[in-house]
N, C-alpha and C positions, 0 to 999 in steps of 0.2 A: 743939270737935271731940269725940265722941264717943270711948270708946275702944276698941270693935267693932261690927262690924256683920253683921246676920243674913243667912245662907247658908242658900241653900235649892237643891240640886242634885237636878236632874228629870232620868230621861231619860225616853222613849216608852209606857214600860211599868210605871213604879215612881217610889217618890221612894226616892234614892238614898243623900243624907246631905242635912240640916236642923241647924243650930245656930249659934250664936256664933263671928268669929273677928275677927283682928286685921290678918288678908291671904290675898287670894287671887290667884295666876298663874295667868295662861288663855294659851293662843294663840287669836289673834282673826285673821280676814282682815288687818289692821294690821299684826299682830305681836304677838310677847307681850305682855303686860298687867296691871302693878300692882294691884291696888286693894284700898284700905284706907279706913279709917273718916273719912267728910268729903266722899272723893272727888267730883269732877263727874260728874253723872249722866250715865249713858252707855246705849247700844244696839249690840250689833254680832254680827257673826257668828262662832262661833268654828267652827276648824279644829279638826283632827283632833291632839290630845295629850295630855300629860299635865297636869290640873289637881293645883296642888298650895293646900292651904287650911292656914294655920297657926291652930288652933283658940285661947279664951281659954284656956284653962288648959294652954296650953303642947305642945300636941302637936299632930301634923302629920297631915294625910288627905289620901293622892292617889289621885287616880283618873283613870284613862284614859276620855277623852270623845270622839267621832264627830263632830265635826259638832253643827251646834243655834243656840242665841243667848247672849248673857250681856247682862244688863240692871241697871241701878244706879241707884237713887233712893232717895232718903232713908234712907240707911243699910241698906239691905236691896239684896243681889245674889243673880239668878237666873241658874240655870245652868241653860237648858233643850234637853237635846241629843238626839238621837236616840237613841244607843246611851254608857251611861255603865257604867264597871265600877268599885268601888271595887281596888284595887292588891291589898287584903288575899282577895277573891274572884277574883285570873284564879291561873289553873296554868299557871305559865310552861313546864311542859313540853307545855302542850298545846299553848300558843302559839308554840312553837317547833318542834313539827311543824307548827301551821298555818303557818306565816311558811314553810317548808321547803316544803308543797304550793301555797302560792300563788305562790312564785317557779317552782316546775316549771311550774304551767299559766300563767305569765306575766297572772295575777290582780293587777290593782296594787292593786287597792281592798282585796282580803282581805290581799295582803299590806302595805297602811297601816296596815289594822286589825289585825293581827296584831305589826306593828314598835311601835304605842303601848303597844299592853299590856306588852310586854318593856321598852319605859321606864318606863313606870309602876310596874312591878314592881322596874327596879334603883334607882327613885329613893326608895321605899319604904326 
């Protein structure tokens, strides 16, 4: 068994983070979801949360993700989402007026996309 494997996080518009790691957590239509170096290849759809990626040399990258796929074969995972934010780019005060006007206009979608970033942000 290998002891990482290559992460490559797309979203719609950018590649978002690309490198080496040892584990990545997704939520998936399933549920959350391990994966690590060996893993059985996989395909599935992921939901709306926070990805967290534990890199080789020790340090941790989350990012809030939309919606998209995650895919696994031969030591290489894709994370191809529609809207992907690393944790270290949102401004949780911005996202918490968003989160504040999307619950006024009864917005459930802006405020899902607004509730991830504020996890992604405390889990940073």
């Amino acid at each position: 068994m290998a002891a990482e494997l290559h992460v490559e996080l797309v979203a719609a518009d950018r590649s978002v983070w690309s490198g080496e790691a040892t584990l990545v957590i997704a939520r998936t239509t399933s549920g959350d979801i391990g994966v690590m170096p060996g893993h059985q290849p996989l395909l599935g759809v992921l939901e709306s949360g926070p990805v967290t990626i534990r890199t080789t040399e020790g340090g941790t990258v989350i990012a809030a993700v939309h919606g998209g796929f995650i895919s696994f074969a031969d030591n290489k995972l894709s994370l191809l989402a529609e809207i992907a934010e690393l944790a270290d780019e949102i401004d949780a005060q911005r996202a918490e007026r968003a989160l504040e006007r999307a619950k006024a206009d009864s917005d459930a979608a802006a405020e899902r996309r607004a509730d991830v970033r504020l996890r992604a942000v405390a889990v940073r």
